[in-house]
C-alpha distance (Angstrom), angle and dihedral (degrees) to the residues before:
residue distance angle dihedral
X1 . . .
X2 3.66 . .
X3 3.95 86.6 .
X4 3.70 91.9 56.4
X5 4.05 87.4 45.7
X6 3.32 102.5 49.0
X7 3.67 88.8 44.0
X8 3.66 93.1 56.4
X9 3.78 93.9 51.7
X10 3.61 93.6 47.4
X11 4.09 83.0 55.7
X12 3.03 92.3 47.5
X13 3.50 99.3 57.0
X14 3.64 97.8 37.8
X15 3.92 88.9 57.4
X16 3.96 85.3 57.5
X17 3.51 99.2 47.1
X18 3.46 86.7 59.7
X19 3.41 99.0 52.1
X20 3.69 93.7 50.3
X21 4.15 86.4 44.6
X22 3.84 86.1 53.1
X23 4.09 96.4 46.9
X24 3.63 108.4 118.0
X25 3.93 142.8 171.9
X26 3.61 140.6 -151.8
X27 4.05 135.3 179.6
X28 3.59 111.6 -126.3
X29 4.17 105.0 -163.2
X30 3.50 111.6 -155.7
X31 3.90 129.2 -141.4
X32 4.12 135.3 -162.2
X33 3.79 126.5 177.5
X34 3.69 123.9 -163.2
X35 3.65 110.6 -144.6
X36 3.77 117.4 -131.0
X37 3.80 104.2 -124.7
X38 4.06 140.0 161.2
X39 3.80 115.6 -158.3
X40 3.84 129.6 -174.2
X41 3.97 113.1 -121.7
X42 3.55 92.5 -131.6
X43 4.16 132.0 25.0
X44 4.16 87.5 -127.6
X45 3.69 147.3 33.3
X46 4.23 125.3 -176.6
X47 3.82 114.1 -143.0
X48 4.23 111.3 -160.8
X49 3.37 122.9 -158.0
X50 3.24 125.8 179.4
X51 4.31 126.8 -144.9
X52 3.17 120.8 -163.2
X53 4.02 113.8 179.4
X54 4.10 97.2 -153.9
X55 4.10 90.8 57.0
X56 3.57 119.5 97.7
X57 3.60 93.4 -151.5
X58 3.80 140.6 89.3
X59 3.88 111.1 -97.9
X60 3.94 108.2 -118.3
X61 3.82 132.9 177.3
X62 3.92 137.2 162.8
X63 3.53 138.0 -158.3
X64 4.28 132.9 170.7
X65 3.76 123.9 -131.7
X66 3.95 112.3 -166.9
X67 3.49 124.5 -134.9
X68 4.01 140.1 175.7
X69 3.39 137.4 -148.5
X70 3.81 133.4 -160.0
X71 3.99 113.3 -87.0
X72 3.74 114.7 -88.7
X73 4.28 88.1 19.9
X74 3.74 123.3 108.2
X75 3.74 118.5 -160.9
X76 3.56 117.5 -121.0
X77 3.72 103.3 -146.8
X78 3.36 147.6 -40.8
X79 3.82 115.2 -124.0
X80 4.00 134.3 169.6
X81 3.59 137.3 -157.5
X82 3.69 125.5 -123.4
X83 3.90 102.5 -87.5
X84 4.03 120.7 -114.0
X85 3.60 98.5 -81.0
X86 4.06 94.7 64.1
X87 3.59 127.0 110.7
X88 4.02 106.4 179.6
X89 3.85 120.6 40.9
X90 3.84 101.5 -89.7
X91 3.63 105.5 22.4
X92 3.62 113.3 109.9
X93 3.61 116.9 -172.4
X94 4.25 134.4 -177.5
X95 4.05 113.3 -141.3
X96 3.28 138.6 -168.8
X97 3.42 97.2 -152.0
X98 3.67 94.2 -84.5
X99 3.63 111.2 27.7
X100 3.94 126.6 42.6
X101 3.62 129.7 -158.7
X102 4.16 122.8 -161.1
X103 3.23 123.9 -114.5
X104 4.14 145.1 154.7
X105 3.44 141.8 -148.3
X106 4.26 136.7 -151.6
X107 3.66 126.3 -138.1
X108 3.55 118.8 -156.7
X109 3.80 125.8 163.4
X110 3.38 107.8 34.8
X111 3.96 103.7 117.3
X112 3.89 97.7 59.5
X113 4.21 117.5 142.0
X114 3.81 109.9 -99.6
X115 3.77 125.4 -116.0
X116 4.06 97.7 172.7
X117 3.51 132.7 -109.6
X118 3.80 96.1 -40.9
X119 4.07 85.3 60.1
X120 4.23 107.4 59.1
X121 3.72 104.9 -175.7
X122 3.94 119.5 -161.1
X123 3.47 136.8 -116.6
X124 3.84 119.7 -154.1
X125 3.99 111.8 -143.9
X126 3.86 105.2 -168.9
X127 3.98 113.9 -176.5
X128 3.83 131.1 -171.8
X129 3.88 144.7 -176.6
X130 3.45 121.8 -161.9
X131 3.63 114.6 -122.0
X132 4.12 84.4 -120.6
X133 3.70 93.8 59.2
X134 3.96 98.1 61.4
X135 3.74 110.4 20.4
X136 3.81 93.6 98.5
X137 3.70 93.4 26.9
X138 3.84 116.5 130.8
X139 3.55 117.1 -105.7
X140 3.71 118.8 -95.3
X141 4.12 152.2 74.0
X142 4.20 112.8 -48.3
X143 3.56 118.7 -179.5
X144 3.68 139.0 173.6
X145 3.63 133.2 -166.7
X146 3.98 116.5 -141.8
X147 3.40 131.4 -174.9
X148 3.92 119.7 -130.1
X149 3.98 118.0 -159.2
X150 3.70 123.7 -162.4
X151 3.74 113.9 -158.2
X152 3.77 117.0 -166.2
């Protein structure tokens, strides 16, 4: 009976020992990166211009769209393509389905220092139609859909 004790207790601590001989540790380092980003406030804006044949003068209009960009990023530009009505690189035009009537627009705005979320920035969007472009137009609604990019 001894035997089987003193067995047992050997065992026993053998078994420890080799836990404590197989302890171990390591140093685990751990890493985060913020991702520079600019983000509209909202997914759409409207800009309304108004044409009225018996002006002489160029139909204008402006409207903002706020953006943000992460803190310590600046945003490099805002840019746009030319709508779905255009047929040449450049040449934005509104339609009414039928008929289409030229017209541009001006970004301004769009390459302001980042603060985050807290810190919306604006972007001026000023459009314009010549008075040439719609004085004969045909009555009626023209739209045009254009796509504004934000590049941080």
């Amino acid at each position: 009976m001894k035997k089987i004790l003193l067995v047992a207790v050997v065992m026993v601590i053998v078994a420890a020992a080799g836990a404590v001989m197989a302890a171990d540790t390591n140093t685990l380092t751990v890493n985060a990166t913020v991702v520079g980003t600019c983000k509209f406030n909202a997914p759409t804006s409207t800009l309304n211009l108004s044409l009225d044949p018996s002006s002489v003068a160029d139909a204008t209009a402006s409207t903002t769209v706020t953006y943000w960009c992460t803190n310590g990023t600046t945003a490099t530009g805002v840019t746009s393509n030319d709508g779905i009505h255009s047929v040449a690189v450049g040449q934005k035009r509104l339609s009414d389905g039928t008929n289409f009537i030229a017209y541009s627009i001006a970004l301004t705005g769009g390459n302001q220092a980042g603060g985050g979320p807290a810190s919306p920035k604006t972007l001026t969007i000023d459009g314009t139609v010549l008075n040439a472009a719609f004085i004969n137009a045909v009555a009626g609604t023209y739209a045009d859909t254009v796509m504004l990019s934000l590049n941080p």
